[in-house]
N, C-alpha and C positions, 0 to 999 in steps of 0.2 A: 485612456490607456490602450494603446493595441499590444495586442498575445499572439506570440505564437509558438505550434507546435508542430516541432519537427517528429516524424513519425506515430503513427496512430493505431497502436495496439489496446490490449485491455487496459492499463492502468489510465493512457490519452483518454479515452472511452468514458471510462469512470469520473474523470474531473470535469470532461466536457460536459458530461450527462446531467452531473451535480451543480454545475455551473447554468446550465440551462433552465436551471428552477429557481436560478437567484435574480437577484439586480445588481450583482456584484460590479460584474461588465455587460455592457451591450453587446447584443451577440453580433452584431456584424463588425466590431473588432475586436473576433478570431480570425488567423490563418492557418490553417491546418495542411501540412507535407505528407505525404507516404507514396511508398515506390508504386505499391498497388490501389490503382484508380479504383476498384472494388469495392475500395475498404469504408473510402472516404467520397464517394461520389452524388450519394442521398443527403451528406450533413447540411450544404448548401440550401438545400428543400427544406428540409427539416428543422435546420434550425438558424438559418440565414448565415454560416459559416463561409467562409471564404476558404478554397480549398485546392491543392495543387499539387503534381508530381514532383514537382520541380520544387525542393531545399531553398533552391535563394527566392523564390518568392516571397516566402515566409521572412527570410531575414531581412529583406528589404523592407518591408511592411510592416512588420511586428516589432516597430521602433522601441517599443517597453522593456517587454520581458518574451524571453522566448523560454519551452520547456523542450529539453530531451527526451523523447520517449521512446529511443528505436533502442532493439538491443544491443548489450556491449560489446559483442563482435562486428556487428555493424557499426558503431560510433568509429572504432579503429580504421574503418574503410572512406569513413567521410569527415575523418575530426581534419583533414589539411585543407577540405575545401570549405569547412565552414569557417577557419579560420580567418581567411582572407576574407570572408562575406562579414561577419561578426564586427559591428560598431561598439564604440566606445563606452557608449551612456546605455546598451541593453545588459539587463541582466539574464544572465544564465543558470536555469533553473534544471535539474539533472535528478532522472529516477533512476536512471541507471546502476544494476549493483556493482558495487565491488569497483567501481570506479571513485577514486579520493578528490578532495575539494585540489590537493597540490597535484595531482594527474591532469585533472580535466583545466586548470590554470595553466600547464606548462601546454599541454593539445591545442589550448584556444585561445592561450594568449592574451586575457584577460584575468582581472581579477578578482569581476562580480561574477561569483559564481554562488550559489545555492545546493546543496547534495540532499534529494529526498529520500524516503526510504517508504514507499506506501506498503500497505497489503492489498490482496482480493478482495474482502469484504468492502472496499470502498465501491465497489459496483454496484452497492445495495445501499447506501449511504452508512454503513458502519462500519469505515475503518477505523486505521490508526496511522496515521505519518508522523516518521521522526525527520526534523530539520534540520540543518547545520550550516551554519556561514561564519564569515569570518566581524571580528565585530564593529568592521567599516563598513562592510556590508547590511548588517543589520541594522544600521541608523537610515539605511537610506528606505526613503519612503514607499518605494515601491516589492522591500520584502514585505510590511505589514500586507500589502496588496495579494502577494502570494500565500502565505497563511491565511489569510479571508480566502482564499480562491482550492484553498484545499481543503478548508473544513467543511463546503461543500459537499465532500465525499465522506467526513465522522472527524473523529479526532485529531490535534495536532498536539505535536509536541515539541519544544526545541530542545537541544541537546546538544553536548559536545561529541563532535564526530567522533572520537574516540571508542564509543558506546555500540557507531553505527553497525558494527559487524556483528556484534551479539542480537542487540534490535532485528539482523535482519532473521535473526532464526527463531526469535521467540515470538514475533508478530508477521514475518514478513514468509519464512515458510511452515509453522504452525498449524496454519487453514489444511493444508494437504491431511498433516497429522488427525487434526481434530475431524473432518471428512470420514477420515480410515474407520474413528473410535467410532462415528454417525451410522457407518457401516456395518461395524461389528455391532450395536447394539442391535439395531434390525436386526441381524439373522441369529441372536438371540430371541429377540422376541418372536421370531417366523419359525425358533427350532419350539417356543411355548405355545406355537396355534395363532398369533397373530396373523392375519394376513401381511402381503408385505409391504401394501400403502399404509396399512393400519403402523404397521411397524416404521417406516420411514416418518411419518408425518410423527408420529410423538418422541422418535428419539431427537429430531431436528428442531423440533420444537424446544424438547427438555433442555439442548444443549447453547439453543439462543438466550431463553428466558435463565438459566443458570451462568451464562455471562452478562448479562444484564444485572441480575440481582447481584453478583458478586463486586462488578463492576460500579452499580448505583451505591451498593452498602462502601465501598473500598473511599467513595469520593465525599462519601456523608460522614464516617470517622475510623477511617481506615479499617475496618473491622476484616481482616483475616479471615482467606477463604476456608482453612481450616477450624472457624469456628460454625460457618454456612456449614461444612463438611459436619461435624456433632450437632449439628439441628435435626440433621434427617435421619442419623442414627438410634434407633431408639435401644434400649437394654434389651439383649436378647433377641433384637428382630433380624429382617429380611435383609436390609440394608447393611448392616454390619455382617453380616455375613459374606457377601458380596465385596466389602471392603476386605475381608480377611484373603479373601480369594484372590485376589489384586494384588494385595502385599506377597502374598507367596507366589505368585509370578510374576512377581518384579517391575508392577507399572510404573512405579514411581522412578525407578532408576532407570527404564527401559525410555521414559520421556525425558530425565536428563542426559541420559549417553548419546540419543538422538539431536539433541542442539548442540550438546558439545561433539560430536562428531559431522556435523553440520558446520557448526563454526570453524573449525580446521579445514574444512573441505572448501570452506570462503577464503579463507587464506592463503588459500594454495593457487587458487585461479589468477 
């Protein structure tokens, strides 16, 4: 199979990196495009990557599957010329937000299209990607190829694109959120005497290994984070009290008026 990817920011980054540790595909066919030689000029060395400024290299070569990864206001600057480059039998594979599977069909002219939705955390192998095709698409053999080629980077999920726009605020800009909360516990703990490595390293820790456990318990029998939540509470204690404090300013609703006012602000673009 040859891959390629137009544009090479974090999320290219992330799949390549993850990809680089498998046997999924032999690394020497990738072709990897971006405007800045910078970006992409070591992966050659590094990981036997084929690598080029120049857009139609990539689509001449990358007779498979090709991925989108430049940003949406750049897609709009180059969806006419890849159009004319873009063969029949590659599928088109798209991180791009806020871009829909019937946009990027009418831009490119094609029908194999693919729409993903990763997060950050795939740059550390724990994300989560949602996937959406059409479901002529998905018989064809080479979407299995791209789901093996994402899980890579953590989770995959398919779904009906319908979903995607929620998906993209509750896993895909979440990470910013849950960062903020990593923050505010340190200087908590830095306002109790923690120093502030002391404090970063165990609130980052707390907050991995608490999705972890929420996450392993969730796929073992659904068990509800809110009963994790009455594990650590004990009668009386520290804990609960802490939760009391939270409810009286508003966390729980101050996390949902933030993805619902997030999701409106994706609809509007």
């Amino acid at each position: 199979m040859k891959i390629g990817f137009v544009g090479y920011g974090n999320m290219a980054s992330a799949i390549l990196s993850g990809l680089a540790k498998t046997d999924v595909v032999k690394r020497h066919e990738f072709f990897i495009s971006n405007r800045s030689i910078d970006k992409i000029k070591d992966l050659d060395k590094r990981y036997g990557f084929k690598t080029s400024t120049d857009n139609s290299y990539v689509i001449k070569n990358a007779k498979d599957i090709i991925f989108i990864c430049v940003k949406p206001q750049i897609f709009d600057e180059i969806a006419g010329t890849l159009k004319k480059m873009i063969q029949k039998d590659q599928l088109i594979v798209s991180i791009m937000a806020g871009k829909t599977i019937d946009y990027l069909e009418k831009k490119l002219g094609t029908k194999n299209i693919v729409r993903v939705m990763p997060n950050t955390p795939a740059l550390v192998g724990a994300g989560i990607s949602a996937v959406s095709a059409s479901d002529k698409v998905k018989k064809d053999k080479k979407f299995n190829l791209v789901l093996d080629i994402l899980k890579s980077t953590g989770n995959v999920e398919v779904v009906d694109e319908k979903y995607i726009p929620a998906i993209t605020q509750v896993s895909g800009a979440s990470p910013a959120w849950i960062f903020m909360m990593i923050e505010a516990l340190a200087d908590g703990g830095v306002e109790c005497g923690l120093t502030r490595d002391m404090a970063y390293k165990f609130a980052m820790s707390a907050v991995y290994g608490s999705g972890k456990l929420a996450l392993d318990k969730y796929k073992e029998n659904k068990t509800h984070p809110g009963i994790l939540k009455d594990m650590v509470t004990s009668p009386a204690g520290t804990t609960i009290e802490g939760v009391r404090v939270l409810e009286e300013n508003g966390f729980r609703g101050a996390i949902i008026d933030a993805v619902l006012q997030s999701y409106t602000r994706s609809l509007e673009l």
